[in-house]
N, C-alpha and C positions, 0 to 999 in steps of 0.2 A: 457383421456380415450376415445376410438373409440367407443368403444363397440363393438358388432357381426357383423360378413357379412355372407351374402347366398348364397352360389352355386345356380347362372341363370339355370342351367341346371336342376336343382332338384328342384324349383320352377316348371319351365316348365312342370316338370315329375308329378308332385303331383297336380297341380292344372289341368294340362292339357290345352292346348294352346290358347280358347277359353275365358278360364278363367283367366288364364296368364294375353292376352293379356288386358280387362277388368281392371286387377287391376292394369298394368302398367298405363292404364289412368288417374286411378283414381291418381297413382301417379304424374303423370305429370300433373292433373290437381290441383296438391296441396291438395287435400282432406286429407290429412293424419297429423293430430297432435301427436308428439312422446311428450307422459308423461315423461314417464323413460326409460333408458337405462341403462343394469346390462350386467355382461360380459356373461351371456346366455339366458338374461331374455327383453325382450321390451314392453312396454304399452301401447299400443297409441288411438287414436279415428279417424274413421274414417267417413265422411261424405259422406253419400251416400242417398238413400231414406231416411233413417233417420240417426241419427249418432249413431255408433256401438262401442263398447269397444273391442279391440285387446288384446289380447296377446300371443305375439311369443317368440317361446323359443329354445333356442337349438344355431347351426353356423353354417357356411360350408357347408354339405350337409345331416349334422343330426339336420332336420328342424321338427319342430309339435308345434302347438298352438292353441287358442281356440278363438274362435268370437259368440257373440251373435244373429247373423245375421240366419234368415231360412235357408239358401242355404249350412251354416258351419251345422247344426242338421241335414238337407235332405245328405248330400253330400261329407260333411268334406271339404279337404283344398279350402278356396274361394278367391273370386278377393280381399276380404279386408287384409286376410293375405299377399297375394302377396304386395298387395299397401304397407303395413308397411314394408315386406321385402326389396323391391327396394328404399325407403324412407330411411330406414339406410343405406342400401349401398349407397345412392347419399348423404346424410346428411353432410355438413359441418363439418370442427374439433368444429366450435364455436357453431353449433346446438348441435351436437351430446354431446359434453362438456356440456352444459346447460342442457338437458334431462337424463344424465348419473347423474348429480349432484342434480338432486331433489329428487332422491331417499333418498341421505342422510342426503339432508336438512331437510327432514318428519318427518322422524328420531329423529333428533336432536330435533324439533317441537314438538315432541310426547311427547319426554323424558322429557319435562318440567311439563309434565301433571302429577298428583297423582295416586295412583291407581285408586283410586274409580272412578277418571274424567273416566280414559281410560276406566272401564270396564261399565259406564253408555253411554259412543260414541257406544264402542261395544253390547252393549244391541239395541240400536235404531236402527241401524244399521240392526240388526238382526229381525229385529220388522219388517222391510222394507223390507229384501230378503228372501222368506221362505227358499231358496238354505243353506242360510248361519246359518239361524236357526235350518234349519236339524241336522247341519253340527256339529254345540256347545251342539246342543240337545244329539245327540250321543254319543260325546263325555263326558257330565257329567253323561250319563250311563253308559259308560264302568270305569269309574271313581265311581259310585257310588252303581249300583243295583247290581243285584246279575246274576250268571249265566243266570239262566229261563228266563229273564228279558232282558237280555243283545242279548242273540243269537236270537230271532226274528227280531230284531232291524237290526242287522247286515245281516242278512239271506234276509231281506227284500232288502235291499240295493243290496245283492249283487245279487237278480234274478230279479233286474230291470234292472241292470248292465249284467246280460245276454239275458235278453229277447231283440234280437235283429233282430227277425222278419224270411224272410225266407232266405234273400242272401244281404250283405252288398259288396260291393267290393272295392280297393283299399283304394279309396280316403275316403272311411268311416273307416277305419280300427283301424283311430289311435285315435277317437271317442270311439271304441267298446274297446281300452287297456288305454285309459286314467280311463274311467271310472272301469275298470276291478282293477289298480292300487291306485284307490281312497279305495276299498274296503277292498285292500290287507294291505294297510294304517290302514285303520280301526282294522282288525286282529293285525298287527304288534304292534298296540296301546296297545290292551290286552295281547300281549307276551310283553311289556314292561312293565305292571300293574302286571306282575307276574302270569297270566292267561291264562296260557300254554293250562291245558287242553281244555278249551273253543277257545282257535284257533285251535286247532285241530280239534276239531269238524266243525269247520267252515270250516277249510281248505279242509277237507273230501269231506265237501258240493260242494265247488270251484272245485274239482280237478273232483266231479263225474260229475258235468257240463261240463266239458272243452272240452271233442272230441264233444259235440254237438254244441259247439261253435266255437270251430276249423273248422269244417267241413265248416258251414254256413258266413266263414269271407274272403275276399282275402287276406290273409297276406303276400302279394310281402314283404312288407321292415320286417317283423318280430315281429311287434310290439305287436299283441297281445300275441305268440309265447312268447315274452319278461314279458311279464306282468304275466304269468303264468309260465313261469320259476324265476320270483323274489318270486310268491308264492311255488313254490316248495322249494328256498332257504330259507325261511322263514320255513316250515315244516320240512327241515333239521336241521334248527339251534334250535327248537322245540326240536324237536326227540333228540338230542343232550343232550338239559339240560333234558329232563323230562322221559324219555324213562324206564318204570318199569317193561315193558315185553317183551324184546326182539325176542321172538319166535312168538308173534302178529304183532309184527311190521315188521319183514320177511315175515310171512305169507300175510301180506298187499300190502307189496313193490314189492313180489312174482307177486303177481298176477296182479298189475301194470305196471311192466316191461312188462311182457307178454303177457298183454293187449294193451301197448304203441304203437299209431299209427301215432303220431306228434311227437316222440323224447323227451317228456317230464321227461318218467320216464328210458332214455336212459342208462347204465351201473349203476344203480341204486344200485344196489351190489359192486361199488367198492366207490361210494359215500357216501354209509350212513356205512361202513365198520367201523368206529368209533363211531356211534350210535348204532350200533347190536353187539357190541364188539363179542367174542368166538361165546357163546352162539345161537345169531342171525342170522351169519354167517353160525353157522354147521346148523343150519335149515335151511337157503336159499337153502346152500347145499345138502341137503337131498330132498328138493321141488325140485328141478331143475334135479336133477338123477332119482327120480321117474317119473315125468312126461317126463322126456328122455326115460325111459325103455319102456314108456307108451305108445310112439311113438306119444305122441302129437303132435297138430301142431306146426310150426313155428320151428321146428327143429335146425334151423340155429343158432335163437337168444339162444337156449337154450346151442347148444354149444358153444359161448361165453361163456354165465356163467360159465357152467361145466371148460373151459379153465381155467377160470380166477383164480378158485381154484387148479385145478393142478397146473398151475403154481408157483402160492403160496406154494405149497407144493413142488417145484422141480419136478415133477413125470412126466419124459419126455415122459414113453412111452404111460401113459395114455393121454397126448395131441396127440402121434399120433392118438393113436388108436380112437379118436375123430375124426379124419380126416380119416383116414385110411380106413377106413369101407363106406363112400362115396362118395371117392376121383373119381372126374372125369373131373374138368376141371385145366386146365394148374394153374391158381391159388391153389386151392388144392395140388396142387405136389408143386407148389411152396414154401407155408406154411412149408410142413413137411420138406422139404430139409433146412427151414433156423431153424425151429427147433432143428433138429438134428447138425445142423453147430455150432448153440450156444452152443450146450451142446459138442461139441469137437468130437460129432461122424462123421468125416467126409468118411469115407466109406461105413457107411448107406445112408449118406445126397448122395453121388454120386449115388449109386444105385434104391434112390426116384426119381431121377435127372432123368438120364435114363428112366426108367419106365414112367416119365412123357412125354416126350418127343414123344416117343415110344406110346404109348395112347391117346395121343391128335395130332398126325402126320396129321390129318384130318384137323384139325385146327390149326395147330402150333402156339407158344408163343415166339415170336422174345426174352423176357426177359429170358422165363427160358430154350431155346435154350443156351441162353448168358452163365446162373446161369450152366446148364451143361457143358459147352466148359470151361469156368474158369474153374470148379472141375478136367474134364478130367486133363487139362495141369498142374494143382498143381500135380495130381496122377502119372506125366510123360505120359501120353496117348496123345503125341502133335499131333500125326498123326489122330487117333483117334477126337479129336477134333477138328479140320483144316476141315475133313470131315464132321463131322456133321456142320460145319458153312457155309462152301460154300452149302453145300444140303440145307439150309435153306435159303440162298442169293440168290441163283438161283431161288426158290419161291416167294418169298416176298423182293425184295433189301432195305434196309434201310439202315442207317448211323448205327443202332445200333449194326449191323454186321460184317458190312465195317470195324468198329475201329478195334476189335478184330483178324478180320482175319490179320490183317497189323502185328500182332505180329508173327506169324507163317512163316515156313522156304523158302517160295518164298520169302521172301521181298517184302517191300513198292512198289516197281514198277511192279514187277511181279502180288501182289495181285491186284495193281489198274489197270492194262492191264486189267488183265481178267474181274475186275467188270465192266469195263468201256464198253467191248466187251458182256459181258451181258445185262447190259444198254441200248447200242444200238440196241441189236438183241429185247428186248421187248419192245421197243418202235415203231420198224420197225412193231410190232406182232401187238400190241395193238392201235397204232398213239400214235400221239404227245399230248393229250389232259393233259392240265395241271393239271385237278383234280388228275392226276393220281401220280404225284408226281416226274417219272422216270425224266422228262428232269430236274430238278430242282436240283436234287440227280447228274446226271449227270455230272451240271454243277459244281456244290460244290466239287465236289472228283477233279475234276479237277483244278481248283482255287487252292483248298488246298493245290494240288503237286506242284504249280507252273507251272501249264502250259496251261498259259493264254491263247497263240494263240486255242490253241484246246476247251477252254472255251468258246472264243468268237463265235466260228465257233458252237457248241453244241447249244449258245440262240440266232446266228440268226436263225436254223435250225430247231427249236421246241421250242413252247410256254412254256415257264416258267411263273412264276407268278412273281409280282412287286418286291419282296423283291430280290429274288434272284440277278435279273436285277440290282435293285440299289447298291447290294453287290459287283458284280461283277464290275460296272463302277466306285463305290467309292475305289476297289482293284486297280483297274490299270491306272486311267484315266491320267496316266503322262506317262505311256507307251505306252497307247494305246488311247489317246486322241479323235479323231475322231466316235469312236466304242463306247467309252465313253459318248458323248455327243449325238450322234446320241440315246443311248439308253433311256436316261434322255427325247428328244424330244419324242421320241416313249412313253414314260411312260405319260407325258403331254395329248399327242392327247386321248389317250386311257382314262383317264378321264372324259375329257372334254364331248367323246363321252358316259360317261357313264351315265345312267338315277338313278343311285345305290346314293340315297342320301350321303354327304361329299366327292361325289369324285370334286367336283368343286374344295374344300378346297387343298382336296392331288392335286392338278393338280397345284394351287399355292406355294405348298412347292417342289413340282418337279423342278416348274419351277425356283422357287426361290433359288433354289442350282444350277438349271444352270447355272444361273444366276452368281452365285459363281465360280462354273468351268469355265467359261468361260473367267470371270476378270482373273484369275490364269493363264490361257495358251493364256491369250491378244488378244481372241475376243469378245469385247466387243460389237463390231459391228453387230456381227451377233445375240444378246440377242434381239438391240433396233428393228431388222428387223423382228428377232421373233414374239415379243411380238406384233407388228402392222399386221402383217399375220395373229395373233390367233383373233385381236379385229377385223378383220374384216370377218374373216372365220363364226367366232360362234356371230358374230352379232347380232343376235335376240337371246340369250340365255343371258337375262338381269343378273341374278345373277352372272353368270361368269365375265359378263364384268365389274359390281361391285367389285367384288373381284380382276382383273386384274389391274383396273383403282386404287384402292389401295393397291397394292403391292408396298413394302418401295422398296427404291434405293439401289443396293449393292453397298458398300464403296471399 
């Protein structure tokens, strides 16, 4: 057994480079004692000012664990995590084998004991961490008192677990959900004792905390966001078994959803739709149509709901008319038109088509441009359509339009004359500037047709971006060899010369497929002259010449 490894780069990202780098010393200078190793679990100790108890959990790049150290309470992820991280990843088969196996030597060690031994070790124990005596304390109240008894207990717990000050950020994040998820534990405990409604109550508590605690955390990786959607799942599976009034418990969800500013209580009508069975259901429904008539806010969200139920019902035209009445960007037209397509009215779906098209002409929609020119040419309107495609090519050139016109009765070469004649004429308008997309588009429509000489002549003549370039030299480099290789050079320099962090990297996979091309059409000669050109050009640009100096040999 290996046990776990950590993505270097998610290390990096979570402890931050400073810290990183810190704990990589600590690795290398051996500080690091691995306990146990479990296929997501590590234990280890590390020595530092004083020596710390690790625990990392998780692999790859879904890393989180906990250290006793000030710096993991002030800060989260710290150089002792990192140190245990990099320590399993370098660990020997025969280390890593030894520390993966004392977990269940313990084990075994344990099982010899009686009960009473074990629960007098676990009494002392607890006698010596109050953490852990909290922890058993708890738990033989949820096990033994009564409601009144039980919910301060846990109430307490869990607004210590949100009092988390005024602004926590990344690196503390998964501090602020570890312990958010200790609490949710605890509740889960009492929906396993058969004490539904007391987590309820509690969960109430959790859920009316949670935008002030959302607000006040950086949640980059999700985790708290996680931690409070397990407690939501936990009140669905609640609401499930115990649910006695389903017009309260709509009325509740009601006003959640529509208060939801982090996603939590997102489609929350189609989620608990087995908990509200009929009943709860035609309530939600009836909340959500009044407060629609009401001209509440948040309009949008409420039309979902309102959707969600027509749908359910079949009731096509009340979905338009949800839309219909404040239909005004290209998405809007485009809703109703796929609406009406579903339900087989495709003479309406064309005439939503149009109209959209037609109303948003200001800002045109390459998609439902598309979504119309398809309808026209089903309807036989090929002419009709052909024109609305190139009026909208001649604005905006894309590939998304270019396909389509290729069907129409110029023909493949006819349509690509003309776009290509468009092309050039807006790119003479506007320049060659690559953000712009035109030479790149350009050079592709051409490629595509086969006709390569005219491609090459299109990217020496206006700046394309990398990809295209590499498309284009990996298309033909056996026809056109020289144009080929020359581009691969040109993609190399333009790197090297860049200050845009990773381009050193790309500038060695450039090369190193010239590398490649070049063995293939038997100038090898001209790689090794290369590569001595570039070490002496960018000489004082130490990293690069790192990375040059080991780049592997092409075979």
């Amino acid at each position: 057994m290996s046990g776990p490894r950590y993505e270097d780069w998610q290390l990096r990202r979570m402890a931050g480079e400073t810290t990183y780098a810190r704990g990589a010393t600590y690795a290398a200078e051996d500080r690091v004692r691995l306990l146990s190793i479990g296929p997501n679990r590590v234990r280890a100790e590390v020595a530092g000012s004083e020596l710390y108890a690790v625990v990392l959990e998780g692999g790859g790049d879904d890393i989180w664990g906990d250290c006793d150290c000030p710096a993991y309470e002030d800060r989260g992820f710290c150089k002792h995590l990192v140190a245990v991280a990099l320590a399993v990843n370098a660990a020997s088969p025969e280390i890593a084998a030894k520390a993966a196996q004392s977990h269940d030597a313990m084990r075994a060690h344990l099982a010899g004991f009686g009960q009473d031994a074990l629960i007098d070790r676990l009494m002392a124990l607890a006698e010596q961490d109050s953490e852990l005596w909290n922890k058993l304390e708890l738990e033989t109240a949820i096990a033994s008192e009564d409601d009144e008894t039980t919910y301060p207990r846990i109430a307490e717990a869990m607004d210590a677990a949100m009092d988390i000050g005024e602004f926590v950020d990344w690196r503390g994040a998964g501090t602020v959900a570890d312990a958010l998820r200790e609490v949710v534990g605890q509740i889960d405990g009492l929906v396993e004792a058969g004490r539904g409604g007391l987590a309820l109550r509690l969960l109430d508590r959790l859920f009316d905390g949670a935008p002030e605690v959302q607000e006040a955390v950086d949640d980059s990786d999700g985790d708290v966001g996680g931690a409070f959607h397990a407690a939501r799942d936990l009140h669905l599976k609640v609401s499930l078994a115990t649910c006695s009034d389903p017009k309260l418990l709509a009325a509740e969800l009601f006003e959640r959803e529509l208060d939801d500013g982090y996603g939590l209580w997102e489609d929350t009508h189609r989620l608990y739709a087995d908990a509200l069975g009929a009943e709860g259901l035609g309530e939600f429904h009836r909340l959500a149509e009044a407060a629609y008539h009401d001209r509440r806010a948040d309009r949008l969200r409420l039309r979902g709901i309102l959707d969600f139920f027509a749908e359910a019902d079949g009731d096509v035209d009340a979905r338009i008319a949800l839309r219909a009445a404040d239909a005004s960007s290209a998405w809007d037209y485009h809703q109703i038109v796929q609406i009406y397509l579903e339900a087989g009215r495709d003479a309406e779906a064309l005439n939503w088509a149009e109209e959209g098209v037609w109303k948003t002409e200001d800002r045109p929609d390459r998609h439902l441009t598309q979504l119309t020119a398809r309808l026209l040419r089903e309807q036989g309107q090929v002419a009709k359509a052909q024109t609305l495609l190139w009026r909208a090519f001649e604005r905006d050139p894309c590939m998304d339009l270019y396909r389509p016109l290729q069907q129409g009765p110029e023909g493949k070469e006819g349509v690509l004359d003309r776009c290509v004649t468009i092309l050039q004429t807006r790119i003479a308008k506007q320049g060659d500037s690559h953000w712009s997309g035109l030479p790149d588009m350009l050079v592709g429509v051409l490629l595509e047709a086969g006709r390569t000489d005219e491609a090459w002549l299109a990217a020496n003549a206006h700046r394309c971006h990398d990809a295209t370039l590499v498309a284009l030299a990996e298309a033909t480099y056996v026809t056109h060899p020289d144009q080929a290789l020359s581009a691969y050079v040109g993609l190399v320099d333009r790197c090297v010369s860049s200050t845009i962090q990773g381009r050193y990297e790309e500038a060695i996979r450039h090369l190193t497929r010239l590398a490649q091309l070049r063995s293939m059409l038997d100038r090898e000669i001209d790689q090794t002259a290369h590569v001595e050109a570039l070490a002496v050009r960018h000489k004082m640009k130490r990293n690069f010449i790192k990375l040059l100096r080991a780049m592997p040999a092409v075979p």
